[in-house]
BARODO-491782 format. One line per 3 residues: number of its first residue (from 0); their letters; for each residue z, x, y of C-alpha. Coordinates in nm, 3 decimals, padded with zeros to 5 digits. Last residue first. Example, Ala and Ser with C-alpha at 12.3 -4.5 7.8 and 13.67 -1.06 7.14 Angstrom:
<sites>
1> sa> 00.714,01.367,-00.106 ~ 00.780,01.230,-00.450
</sites>
This chain:
<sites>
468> xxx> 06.924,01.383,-01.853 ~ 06.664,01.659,-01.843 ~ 06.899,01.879,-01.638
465> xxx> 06.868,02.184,-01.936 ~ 07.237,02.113,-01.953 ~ 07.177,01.753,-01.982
462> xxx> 06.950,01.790,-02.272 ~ 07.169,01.963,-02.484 ~ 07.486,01.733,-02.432
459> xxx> 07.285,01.401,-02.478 ~ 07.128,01.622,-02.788 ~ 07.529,01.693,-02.908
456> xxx> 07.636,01.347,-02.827 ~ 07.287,01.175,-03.073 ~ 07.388,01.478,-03.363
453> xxx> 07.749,01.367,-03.358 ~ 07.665,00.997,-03.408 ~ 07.450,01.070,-03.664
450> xxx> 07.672,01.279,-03.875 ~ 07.962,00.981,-03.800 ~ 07.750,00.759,-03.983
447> xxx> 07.681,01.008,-04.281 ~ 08.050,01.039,-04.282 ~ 08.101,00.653,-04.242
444> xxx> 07.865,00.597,-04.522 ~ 07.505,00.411,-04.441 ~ 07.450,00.126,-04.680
441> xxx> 07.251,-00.127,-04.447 ~ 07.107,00.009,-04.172 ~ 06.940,-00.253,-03.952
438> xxx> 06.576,-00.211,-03.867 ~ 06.359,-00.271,-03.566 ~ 06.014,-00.246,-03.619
435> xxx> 05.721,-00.141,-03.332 ~ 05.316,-00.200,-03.493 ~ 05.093,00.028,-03.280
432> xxx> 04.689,-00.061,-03.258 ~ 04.450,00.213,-03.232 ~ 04.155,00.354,-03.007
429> xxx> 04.254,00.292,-02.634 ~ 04.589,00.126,-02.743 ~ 04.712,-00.196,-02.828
426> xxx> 05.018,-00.280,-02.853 ~ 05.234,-00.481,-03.116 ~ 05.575,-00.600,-03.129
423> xxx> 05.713,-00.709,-03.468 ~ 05.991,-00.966,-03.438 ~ 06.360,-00.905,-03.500
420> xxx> 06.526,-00.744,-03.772 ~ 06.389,-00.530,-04.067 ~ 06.638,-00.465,-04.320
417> xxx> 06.744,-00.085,-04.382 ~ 06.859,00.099,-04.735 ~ 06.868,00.465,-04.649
414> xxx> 06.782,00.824,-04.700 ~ 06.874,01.033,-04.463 ~ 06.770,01.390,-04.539
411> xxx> 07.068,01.657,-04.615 ~ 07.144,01.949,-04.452 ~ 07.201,01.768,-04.116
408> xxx> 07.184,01.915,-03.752 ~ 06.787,01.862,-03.712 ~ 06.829,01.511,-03.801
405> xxx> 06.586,01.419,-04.116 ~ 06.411,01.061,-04.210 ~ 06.371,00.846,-04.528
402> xxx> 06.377,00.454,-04.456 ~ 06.425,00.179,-04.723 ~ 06.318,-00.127,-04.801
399> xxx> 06.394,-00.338,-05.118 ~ 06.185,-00.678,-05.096 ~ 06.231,-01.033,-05.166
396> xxx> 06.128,-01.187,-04.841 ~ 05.818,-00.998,-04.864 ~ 05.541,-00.983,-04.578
393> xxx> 05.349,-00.650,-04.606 ~ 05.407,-00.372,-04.253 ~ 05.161,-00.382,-03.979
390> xxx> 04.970,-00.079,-03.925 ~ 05.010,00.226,-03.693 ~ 05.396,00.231,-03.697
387> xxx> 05.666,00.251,-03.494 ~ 06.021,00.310,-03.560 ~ 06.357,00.112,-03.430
384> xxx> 06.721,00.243,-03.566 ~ 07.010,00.109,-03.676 ~ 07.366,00.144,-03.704
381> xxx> 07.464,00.442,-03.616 ~ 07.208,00.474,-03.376 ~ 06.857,00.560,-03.314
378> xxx> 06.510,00.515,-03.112 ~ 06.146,00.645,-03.166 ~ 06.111,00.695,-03.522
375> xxx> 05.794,00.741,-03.639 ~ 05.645,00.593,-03.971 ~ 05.427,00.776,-04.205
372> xxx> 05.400,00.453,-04.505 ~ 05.483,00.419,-04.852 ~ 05.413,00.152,-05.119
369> xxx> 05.526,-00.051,-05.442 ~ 05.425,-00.405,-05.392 ~ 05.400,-00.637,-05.705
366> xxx> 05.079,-00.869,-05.638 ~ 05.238,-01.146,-05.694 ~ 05.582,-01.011,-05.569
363> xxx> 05.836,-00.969,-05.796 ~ 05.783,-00.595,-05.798 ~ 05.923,-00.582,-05.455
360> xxx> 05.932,-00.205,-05.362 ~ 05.876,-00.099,-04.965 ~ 05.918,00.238,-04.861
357> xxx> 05.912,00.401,-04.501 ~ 05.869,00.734,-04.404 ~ 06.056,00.943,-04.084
354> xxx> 05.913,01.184,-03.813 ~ 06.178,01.169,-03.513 ~ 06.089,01.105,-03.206
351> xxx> 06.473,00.944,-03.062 ~ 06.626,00.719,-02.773 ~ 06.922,00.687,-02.786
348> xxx> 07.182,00.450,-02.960 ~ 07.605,00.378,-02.913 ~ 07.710,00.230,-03.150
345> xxx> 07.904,-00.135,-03.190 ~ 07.602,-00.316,-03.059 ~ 07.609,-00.682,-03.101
342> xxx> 07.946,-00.727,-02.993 ~ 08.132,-01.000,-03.253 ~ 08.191,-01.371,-03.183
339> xxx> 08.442,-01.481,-03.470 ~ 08.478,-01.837,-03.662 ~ 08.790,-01.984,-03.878
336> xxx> 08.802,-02.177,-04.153 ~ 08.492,-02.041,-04.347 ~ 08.318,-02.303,-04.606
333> xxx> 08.372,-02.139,-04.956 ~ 08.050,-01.928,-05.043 ~ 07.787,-02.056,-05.318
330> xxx> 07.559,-01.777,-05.443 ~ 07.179,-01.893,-05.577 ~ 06.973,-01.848,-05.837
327> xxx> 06.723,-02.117,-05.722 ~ 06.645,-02.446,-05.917 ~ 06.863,-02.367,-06.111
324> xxx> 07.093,-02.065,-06.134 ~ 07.402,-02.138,-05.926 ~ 07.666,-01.910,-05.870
321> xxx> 08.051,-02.015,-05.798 ~ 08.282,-01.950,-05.506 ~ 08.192,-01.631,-05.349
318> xxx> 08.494,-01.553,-05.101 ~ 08.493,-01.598,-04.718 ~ 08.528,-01.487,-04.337
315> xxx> 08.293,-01.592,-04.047 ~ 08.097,-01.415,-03.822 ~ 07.832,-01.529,-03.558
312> xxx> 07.657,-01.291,-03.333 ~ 07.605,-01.370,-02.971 ~ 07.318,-01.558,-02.805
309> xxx> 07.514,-01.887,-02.728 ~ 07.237,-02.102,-02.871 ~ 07.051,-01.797,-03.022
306> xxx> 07.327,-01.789,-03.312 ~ 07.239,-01.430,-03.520 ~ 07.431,-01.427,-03.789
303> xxx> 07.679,-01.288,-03.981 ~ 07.865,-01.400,-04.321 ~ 08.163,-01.164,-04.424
300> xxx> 08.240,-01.189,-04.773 ~ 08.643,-01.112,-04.876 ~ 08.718,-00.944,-05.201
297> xxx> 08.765,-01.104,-05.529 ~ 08.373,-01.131,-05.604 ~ 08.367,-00.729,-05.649
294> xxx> 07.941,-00.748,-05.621 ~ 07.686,-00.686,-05.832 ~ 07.280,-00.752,-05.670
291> xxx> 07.044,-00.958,-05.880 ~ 06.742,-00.786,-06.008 ~ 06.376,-00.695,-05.787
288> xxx> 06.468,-00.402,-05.665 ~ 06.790,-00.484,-05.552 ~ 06.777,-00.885,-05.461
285> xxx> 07.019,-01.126,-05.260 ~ 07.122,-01.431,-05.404 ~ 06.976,-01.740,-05.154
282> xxx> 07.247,-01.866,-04.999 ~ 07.495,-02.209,-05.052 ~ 07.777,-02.279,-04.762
279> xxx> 08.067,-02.450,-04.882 ~ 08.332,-02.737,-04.822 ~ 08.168,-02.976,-04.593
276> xxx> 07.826,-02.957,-04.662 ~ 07.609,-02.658,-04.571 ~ 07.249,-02.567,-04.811
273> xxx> 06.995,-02.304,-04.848 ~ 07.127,-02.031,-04.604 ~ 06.864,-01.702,-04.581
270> xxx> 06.929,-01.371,-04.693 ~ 07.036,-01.054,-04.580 ~ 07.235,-00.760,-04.794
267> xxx> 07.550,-00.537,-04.645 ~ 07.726,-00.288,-04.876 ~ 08.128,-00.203,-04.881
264> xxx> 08.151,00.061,-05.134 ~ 08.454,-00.053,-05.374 ~ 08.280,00.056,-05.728
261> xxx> 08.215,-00.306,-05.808 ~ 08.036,-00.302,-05.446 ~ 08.247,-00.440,-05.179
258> xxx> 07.996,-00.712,-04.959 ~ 07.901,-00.782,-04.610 ~ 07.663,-01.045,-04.617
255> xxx> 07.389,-01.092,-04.360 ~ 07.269,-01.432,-04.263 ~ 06.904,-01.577,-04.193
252> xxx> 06.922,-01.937,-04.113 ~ 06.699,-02.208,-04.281 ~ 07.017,-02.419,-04.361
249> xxx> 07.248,-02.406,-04.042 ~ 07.554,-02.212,-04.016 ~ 07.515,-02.136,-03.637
246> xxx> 07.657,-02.486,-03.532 ~ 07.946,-02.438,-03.770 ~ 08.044,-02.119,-03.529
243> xxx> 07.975,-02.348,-03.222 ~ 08.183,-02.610,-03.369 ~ 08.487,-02.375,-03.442
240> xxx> 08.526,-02.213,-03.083 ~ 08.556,-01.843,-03.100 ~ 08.819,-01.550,-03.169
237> xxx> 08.621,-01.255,-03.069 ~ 08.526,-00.956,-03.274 ~ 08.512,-00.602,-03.202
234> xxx> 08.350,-00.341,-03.467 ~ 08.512,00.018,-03.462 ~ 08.691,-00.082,-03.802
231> xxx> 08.407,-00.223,-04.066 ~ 08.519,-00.034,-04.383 ~ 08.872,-00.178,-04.249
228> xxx> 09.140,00.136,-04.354 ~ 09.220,00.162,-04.001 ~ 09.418,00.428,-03.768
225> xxx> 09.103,00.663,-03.597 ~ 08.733,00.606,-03.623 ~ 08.713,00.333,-03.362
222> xxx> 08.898,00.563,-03.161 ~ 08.651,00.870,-03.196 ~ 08.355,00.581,-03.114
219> xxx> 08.521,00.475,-02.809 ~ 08.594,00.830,-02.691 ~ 08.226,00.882,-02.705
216> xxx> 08.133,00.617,-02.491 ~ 08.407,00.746,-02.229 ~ 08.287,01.097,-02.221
213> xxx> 07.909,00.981,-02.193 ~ 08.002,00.762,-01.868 ~ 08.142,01.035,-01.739
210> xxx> 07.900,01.305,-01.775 ~ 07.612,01.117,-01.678 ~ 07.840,00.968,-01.366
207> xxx> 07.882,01.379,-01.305 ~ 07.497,01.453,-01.299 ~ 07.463,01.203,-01.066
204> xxx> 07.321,00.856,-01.080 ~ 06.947,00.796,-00.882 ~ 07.044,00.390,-00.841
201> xxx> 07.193,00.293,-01.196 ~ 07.018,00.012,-01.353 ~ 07.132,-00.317,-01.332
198> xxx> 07.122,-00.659,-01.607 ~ 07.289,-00.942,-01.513 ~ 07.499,-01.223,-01.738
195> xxx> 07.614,-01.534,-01.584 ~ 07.903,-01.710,-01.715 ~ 07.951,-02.005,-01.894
192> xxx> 08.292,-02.093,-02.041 ~ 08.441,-02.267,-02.333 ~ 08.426,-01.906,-02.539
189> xxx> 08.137,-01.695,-02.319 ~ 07.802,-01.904,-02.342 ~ 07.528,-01.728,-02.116
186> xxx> 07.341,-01.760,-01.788 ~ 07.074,-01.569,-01.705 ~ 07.088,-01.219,-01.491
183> xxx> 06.799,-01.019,-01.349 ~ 06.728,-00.630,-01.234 ~ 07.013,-00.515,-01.010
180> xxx> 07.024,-00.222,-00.887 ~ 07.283,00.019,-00.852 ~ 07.538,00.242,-00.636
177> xxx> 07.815,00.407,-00.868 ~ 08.182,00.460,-00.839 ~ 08.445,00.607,-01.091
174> xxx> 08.790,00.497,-01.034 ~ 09.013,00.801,-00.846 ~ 09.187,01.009,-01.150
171> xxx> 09.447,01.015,-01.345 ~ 09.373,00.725,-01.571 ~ 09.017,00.891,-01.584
168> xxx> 09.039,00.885,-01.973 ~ 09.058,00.459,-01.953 ~ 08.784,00.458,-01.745
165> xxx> 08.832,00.206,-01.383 ~ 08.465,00.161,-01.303 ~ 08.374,00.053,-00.953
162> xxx> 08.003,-00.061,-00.959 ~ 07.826,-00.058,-00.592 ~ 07.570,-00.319,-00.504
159> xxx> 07.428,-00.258,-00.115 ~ 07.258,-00.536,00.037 ~ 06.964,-00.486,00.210
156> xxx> 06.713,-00.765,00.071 ~ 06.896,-01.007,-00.149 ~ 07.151,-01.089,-00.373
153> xxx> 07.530,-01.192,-00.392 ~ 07.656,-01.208,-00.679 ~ 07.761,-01.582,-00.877
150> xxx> 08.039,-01.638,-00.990 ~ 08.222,-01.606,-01.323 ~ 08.076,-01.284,-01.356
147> xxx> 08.004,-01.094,-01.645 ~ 07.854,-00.701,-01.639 ~ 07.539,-00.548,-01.817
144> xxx> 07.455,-00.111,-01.750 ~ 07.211,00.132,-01.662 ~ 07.109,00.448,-01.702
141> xxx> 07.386,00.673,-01.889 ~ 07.482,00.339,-02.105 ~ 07.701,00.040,-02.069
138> xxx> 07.730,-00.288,-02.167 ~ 07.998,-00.561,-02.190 ~ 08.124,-00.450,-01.780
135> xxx> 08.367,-00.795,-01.728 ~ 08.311,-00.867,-01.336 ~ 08.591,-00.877,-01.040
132> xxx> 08.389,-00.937,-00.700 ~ 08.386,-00.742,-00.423 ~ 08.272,-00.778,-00.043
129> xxx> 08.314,-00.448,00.145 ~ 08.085,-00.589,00.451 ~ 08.001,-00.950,00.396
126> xxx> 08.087,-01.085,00.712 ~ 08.088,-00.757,00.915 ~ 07.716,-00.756,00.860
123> xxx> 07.552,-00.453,01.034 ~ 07.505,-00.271,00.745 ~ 07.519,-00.494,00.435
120> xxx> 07.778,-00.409,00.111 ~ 07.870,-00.551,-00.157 ~ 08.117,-00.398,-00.426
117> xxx> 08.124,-00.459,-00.786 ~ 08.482,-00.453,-00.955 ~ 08.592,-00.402,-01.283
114> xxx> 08.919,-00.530,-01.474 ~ 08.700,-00.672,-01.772 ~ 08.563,-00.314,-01.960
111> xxx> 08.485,-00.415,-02.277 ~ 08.183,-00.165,-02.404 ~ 07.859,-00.241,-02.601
108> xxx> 07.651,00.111,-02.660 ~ 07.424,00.299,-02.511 ~ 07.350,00.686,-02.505
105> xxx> 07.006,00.762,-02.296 ~ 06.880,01.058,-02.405 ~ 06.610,01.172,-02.104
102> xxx> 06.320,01.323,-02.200 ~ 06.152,01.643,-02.327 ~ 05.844,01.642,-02.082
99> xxx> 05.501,01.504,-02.058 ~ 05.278,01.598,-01.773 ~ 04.988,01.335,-01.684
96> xxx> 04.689,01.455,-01.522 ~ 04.505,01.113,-01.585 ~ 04.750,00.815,-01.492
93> xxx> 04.529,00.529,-01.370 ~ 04.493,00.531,-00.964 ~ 04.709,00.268,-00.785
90> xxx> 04.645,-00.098,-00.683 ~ 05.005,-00.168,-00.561 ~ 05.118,-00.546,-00.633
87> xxx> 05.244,-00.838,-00.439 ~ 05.207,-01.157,-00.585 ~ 04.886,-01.421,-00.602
84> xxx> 04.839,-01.287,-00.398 ~ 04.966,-00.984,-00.140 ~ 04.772,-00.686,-00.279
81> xxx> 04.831,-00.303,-00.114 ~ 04.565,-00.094,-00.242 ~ 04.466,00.231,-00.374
78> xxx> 04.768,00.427,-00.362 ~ 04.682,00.757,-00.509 ~ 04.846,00.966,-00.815
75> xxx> 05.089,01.223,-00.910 ~ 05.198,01.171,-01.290 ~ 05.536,01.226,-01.489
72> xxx> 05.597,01.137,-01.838 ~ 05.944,01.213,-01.981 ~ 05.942,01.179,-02.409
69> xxx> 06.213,01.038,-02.626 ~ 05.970,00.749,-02.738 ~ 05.917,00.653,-02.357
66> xxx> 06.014,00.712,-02.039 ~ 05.808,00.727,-01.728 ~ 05.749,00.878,-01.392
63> xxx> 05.512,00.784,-01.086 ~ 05.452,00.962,-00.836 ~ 05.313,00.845,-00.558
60> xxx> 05.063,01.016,-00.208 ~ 04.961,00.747,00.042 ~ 04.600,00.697,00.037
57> xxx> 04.686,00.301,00.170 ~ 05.011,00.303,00.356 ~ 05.384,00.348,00.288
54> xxx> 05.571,00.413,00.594 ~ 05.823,00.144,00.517 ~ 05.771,-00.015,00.122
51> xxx> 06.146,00.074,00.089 ~ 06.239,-00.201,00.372 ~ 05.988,-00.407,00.221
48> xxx> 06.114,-00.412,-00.118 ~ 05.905,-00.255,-00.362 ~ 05.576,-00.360,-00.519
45> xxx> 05.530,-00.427,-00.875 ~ 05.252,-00.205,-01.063 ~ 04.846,-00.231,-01.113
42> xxx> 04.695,00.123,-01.261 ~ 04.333,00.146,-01.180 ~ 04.029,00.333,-01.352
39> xxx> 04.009,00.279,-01.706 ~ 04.218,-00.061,-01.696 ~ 04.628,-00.083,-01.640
36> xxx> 04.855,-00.404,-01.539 ~ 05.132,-00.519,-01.468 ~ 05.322,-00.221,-01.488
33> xxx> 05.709,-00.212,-01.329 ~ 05.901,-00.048,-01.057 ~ 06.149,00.090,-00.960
30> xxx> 06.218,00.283,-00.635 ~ 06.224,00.591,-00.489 ~ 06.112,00.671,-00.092
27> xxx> 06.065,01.064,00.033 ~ 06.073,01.147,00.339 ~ 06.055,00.971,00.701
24> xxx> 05.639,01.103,00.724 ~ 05.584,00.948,00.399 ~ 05.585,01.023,00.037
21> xxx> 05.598,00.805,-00.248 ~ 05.844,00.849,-00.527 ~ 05.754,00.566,-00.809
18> xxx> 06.067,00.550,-01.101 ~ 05.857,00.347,-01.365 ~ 05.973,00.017,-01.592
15> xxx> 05.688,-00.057,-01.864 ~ 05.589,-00.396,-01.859 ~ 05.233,-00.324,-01.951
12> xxx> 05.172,00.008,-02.119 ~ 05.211,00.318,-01.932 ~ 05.348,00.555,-02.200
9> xxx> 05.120,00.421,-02.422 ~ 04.818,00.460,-02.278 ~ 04.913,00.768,-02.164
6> xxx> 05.010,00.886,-02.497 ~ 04.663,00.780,-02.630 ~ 04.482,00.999,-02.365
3> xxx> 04.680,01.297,-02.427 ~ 04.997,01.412,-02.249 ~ 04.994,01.760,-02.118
0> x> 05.261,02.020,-02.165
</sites>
């Protein structure tokens, strides 16, 4: 199958990350690499180290594979030109003969794994040879993965980094190991600590890491489904320090509130804080199609958000107070005692192209907007999902959106209540501008939940037999 022009745009948009394979007289060389750059002619990427730039000369055959929207696109192309300033790039030729495939689904989700190790390694360096340090894995997927440390890892041209996973199901076997790179790492806020955060991807995994890694991902999710009555069991949350969680609870914030229904659903709705003193915490009332939303007021609230201070979700516990109706109708919360860091991603996701539509309804809105749109949904989880679009979506604070899509292994469509999260992204393509959404599912039963987390295991499954994955 051949891509067209537009997919090629897209698939090798600026700041895309590419496997390049360029061949030399020694063999074969892989590495990473990322697009700077890409006119009607030329196709600018990162250059490699130089020990994995060796033998690699002008005309030198590449090619150059990448991943998007669910889709594998491969290309065999020319290196043009070896640039040294103002950084060092490969001039290479555009992408034109590009073949798309089925791609790779990449299951991801936030894991605790604190008791592994990562391994350094240098040939010819007894100082640093079998080096490891003890990191906290908090992110894991078939590709690539995010680990803690304390200290800092060593880095630099030649060393080795290998990850040494002990998996609770492999209790009976030898740890699982796996060579990767890293990408980058910041430093983030971790209770009264800071530790530094990096980001790797998996160097060339095998087919039984895949299978691994997979197994234990979707053991988490069986467990979080097993020996709780909590609406919200599977989701991990960490005791943390009381000013930081008051710090997040400032007026202007957005919030999420996890609410029983009258009829003992447990339904989430965002809005924005108004007001904090000392003894409560006053939000804007959320809306259902334009009219005030019911709720069992003598069950506990749970108030998320998004604190980018310590970049970690917020949550407190509390009860609806009172409502206010003038100026604003608005709900007043008691002032939580207690404050809880919880894992941003609590299912594991994959990359999806699904067709879906999108409705938004906000007939309070002057005009009142009542419309539909073809959307595309290009990544997935339990959770949430992200979808792209070919014009940007109306600006309502107010408004009822929902997303309608199918999964090939459901009899029913999925019709659900989302909120968009996040900024818009836009790109621009040869003859059309993309909008990309992220959206947070917001009334999504644990059966239809556990339908989409089947379906995302059984197309990891399917794909990895036909060695796509």
């Amino acid at each position: 199958m051949t891509a067209t022009e537009v997919e090629a745009a897209a698939a090798y948009k600026r700041g895309t990350s590419v496997e390049v394979t360029a061949q030399t007289a020694r063999g074969p060389r892989t590495f990473r690499s990322t697009v700077e750059y890409m006119d009607l002619k030329s196709m600018w990427i990162t250059a490699p180290t130089e020990e994995r730039a060796q033998g690699v000369a002008t005309g030198t055959e590449l090619r150059v594979v990448a991943e998007n929207s669910g889709f594998r696109y491969e290309a065999t192309v020319q290196l043009k030109e070896l640039i040294s300033k103002p950084e060092q790039l490969w001039r290479i030729d555009r992408p034109s003969a590009i073949d798309r495939k089925k791609g790779r689904a990449m299951v991801r989700q936030d894991v605790s794994l604190p008791h592994s190790r990562l391994r350094v390694e240098h040939e010819g360096r007894d100082d640093i040879e079998g080096l490891e340090f003890n990191v906290d894995v908090v992110d894991l997927s078939t590709g690539g993965t995010q680990f803690e440390s304390i200290v800092e890892i060593l880095e630099g041209s030649g060393l080795v980094h290998t990850l040494i996973l002990d998996l609770p199901h492999r209790s009976e076997d030898e740890p699982l190991e796996i060579e990767l790179d890293i990408l980058d790492s910041k430093m983030v806020a971790k209770g009264e600590l800071e530790v530094r955060l990096y980001r790797a991807k998996f160097s060339s995994p095998p087919p039984k890491t895949n299978s691994e890694v997979t197994r234990h991902l979707y053991m988490l999710q069986l467990d979080a489904r097993k020996g709780s009555d909590d609406p919200r069991r599977g989701v991990r949350e960490d005791p943390m320090p009381h000013d930081q969680g008051i710090g997040a609870m400032a007026i202007g914030n957005k919030v999420t509130l996890e609410c029983f229904s009258p009829e003992g659903d447990l339904e989430s709705w965002v809005t924005t804080i108004q007001d904090v003193d000392d003894e409560q915490i006053s939000v804007l009332a959320p809306l259902y199609r334009g009219g005030a939303v019911a709720i069992d007021a003598s069950k506990e609230i749970r108030l998320v958000t998004y604190s980018p201070r310590i970049n970690a979700l917020v949550v407190a516990r509390t009860k609806r107070i009172g409502v206010q109706t003038e100026p604003l109708l608005m709900w007043q919360l008691g002032m939580p005692e207690e404050f809880f860091r919880r894992h941003q991603r609590s299912h594991v996701r994959m990359e999806v192209n699904l067709d879906g539509k999108l409705h938004i309804s906000d007939p309070s809105a002057d005009p009142p907007i009542d419309r539909g749109f073809e959307v595309i949904v290009v990544d997935m989880s339990a959770g949430g999902a992200a979808f792209q679009i070919p014009q940007r979506l109306p600006v309502s604070t107010d408004a009822t959106v929902e997303l309608v899509f199918e999964l090939p292994s459901s009899r029913m469509p999925f019709e659900i209540r989302v909120a968009i999260v996040g900024d818009v992204q836009q790109r621009r393509l040869v003859d059309r501008t993309t909008y990309s959404y992220k959206c947070q599912f917001m009334n999504l039963s644990d059966r239809r939940q556990d339908e989409v987390t089947r379906y995302i295991f059984a197309e990891q499954l399917e794909r990895r037999r036909q060695g796509m994955a």
